[in-house]
Rosetta silent file (secondary structure, phi, psi, omega in degrees, C-alpha in Angstrom):
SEQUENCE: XXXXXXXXXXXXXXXXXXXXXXXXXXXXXXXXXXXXXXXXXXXXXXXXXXXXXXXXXXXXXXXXXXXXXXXXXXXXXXXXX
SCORE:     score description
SCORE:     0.000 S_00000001
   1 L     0.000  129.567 -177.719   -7.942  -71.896   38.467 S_00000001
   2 L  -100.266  137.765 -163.144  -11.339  -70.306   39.072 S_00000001
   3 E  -114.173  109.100  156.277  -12.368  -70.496   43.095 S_00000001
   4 E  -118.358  117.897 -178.960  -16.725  -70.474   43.497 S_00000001
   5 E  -109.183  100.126  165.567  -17.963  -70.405   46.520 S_00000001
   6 E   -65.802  139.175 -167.412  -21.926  -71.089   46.564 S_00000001
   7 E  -138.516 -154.108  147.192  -23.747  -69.872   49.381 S_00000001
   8 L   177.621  143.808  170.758  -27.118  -68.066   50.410 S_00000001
   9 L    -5.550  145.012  166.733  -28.358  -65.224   52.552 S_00000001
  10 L    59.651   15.000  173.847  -28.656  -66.841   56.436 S_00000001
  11 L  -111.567  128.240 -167.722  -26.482  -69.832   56.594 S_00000001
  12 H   -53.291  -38.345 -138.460  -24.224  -70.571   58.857 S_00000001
  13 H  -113.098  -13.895 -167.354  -22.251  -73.119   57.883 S_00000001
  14 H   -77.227  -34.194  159.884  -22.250  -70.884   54.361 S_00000001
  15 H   -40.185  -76.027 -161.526  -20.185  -67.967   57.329 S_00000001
  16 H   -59.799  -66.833  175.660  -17.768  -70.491   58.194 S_00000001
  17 H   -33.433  -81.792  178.769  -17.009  -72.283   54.830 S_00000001
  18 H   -42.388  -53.829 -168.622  -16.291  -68.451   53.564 S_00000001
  19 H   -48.697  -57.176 -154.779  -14.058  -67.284   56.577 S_00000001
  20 H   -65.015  -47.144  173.082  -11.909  -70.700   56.155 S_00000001
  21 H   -61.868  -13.427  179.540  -11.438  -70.195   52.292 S_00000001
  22 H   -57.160  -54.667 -170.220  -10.787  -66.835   52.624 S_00000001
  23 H   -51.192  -40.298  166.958   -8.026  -67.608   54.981 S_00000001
  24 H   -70.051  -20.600  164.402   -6.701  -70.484   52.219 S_00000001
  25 H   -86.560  -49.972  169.665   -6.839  -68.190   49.434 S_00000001
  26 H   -38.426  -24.690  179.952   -4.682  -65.387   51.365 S_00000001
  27 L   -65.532  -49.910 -160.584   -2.293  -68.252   52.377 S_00000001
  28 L  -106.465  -16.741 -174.869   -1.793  -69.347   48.796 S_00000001
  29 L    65.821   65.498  175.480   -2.543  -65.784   46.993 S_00000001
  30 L  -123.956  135.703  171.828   -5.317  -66.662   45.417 S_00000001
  31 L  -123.507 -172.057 -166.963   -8.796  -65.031   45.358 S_00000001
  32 L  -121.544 -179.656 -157.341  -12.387  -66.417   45.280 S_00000001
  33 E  -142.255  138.051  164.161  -15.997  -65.481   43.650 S_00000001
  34 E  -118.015  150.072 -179.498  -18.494  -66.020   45.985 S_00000001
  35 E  -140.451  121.396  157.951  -22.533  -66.505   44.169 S_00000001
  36 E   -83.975  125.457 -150.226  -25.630  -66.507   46.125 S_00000001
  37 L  -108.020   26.734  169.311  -27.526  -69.085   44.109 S_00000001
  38 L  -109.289  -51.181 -173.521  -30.864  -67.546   45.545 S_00000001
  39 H   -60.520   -5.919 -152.136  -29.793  -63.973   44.355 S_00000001
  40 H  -108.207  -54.080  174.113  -28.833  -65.977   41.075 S_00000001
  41 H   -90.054    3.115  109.601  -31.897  -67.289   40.662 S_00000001
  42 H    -9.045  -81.202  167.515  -33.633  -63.896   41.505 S_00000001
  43 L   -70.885   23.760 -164.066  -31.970  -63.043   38.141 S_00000001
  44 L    65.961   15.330  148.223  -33.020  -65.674   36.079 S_00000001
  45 L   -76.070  128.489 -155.636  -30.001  -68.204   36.778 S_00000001
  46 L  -139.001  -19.133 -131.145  -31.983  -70.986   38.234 S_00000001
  47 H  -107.092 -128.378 -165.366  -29.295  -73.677   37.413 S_00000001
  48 H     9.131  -31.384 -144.585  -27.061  -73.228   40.685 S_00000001
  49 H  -109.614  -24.211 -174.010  -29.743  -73.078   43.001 S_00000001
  50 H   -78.775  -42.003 -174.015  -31.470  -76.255   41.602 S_00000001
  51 H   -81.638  -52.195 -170.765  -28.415  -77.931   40.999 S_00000001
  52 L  -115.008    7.613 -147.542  -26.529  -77.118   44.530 S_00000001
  53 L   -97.440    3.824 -162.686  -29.282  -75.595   46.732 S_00000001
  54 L  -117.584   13.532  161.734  -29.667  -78.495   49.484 S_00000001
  55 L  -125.535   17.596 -174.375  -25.634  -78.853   50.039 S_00000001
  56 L   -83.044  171.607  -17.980  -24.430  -75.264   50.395 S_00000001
  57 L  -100.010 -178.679 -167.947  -22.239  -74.432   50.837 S_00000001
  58 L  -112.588  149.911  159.957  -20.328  -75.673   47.542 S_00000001
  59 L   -99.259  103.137  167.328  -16.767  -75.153   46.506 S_00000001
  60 E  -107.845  129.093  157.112  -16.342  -75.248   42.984 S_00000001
  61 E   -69.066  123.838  147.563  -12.811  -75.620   41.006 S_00000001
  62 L    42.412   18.466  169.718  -12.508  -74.807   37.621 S_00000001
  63 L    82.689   -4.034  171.363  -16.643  -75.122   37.928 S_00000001
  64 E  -109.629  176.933 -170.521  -16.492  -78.544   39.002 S_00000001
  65 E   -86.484  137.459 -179.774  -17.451  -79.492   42.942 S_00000001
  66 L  -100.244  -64.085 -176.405  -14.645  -80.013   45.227 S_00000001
  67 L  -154.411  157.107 -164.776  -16.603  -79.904   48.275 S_00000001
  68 L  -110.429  137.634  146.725  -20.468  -79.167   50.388 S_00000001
  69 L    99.091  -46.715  163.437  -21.336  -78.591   53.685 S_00000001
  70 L  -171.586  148.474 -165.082  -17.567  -77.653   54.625 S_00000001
  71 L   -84.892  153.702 -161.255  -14.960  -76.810   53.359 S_00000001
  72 L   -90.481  111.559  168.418  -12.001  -80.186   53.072 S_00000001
  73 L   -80.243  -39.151 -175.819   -8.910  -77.783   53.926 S_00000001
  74 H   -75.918  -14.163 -173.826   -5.958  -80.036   53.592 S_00000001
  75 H  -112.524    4.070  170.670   -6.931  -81.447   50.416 S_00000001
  76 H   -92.979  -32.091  160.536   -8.235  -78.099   48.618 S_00000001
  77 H   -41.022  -64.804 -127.580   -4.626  -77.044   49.944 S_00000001
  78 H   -91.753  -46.209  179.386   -2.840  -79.553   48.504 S_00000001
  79 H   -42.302  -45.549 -153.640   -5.374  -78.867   45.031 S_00000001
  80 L   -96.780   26.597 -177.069   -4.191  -75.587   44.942 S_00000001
  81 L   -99.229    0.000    0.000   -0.396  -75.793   44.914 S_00000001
């Protein structure tokens, strides 16, 4: 299962969201991708930041969104057993 965590540069809530998956992938021994969808679209990805840029941050499974804004621990647990 592929773990993407969208973010950008200066957000807060994009800090938090990373510390708690970090802690949930170390739990389950799993690791995660993180993408700054501003640095993305800096490089001529555009799609992330267009697509995602007014909810980060996003959680994506297997590329599709599990969850914005924060991350839902017990049930991205429970995904990831």
């Amino acid at each position: 299962m592929m773990i993407v965590l969208l973010t950008r540069s200066g957000c807060a809530a994009c800090v938090t969201a990373r510390e708690t998956l970090g802690e949930i992938c170390s739990d389950v021994g799993r690791e995660f991708t993180e993408i700054d969808v501003d640095d993305a679209a800096s490089t001529g990805d555009k799609t992330l930041r267009a697509e995602y840029g007014d909810r980060l941050p996003v959680l994506l499974l297997d590329d599709v969104e599990h969850s914005y804004w924060e991350i839902d621990e017990p049930r991205l647990r429970a995904d990831l057993r």
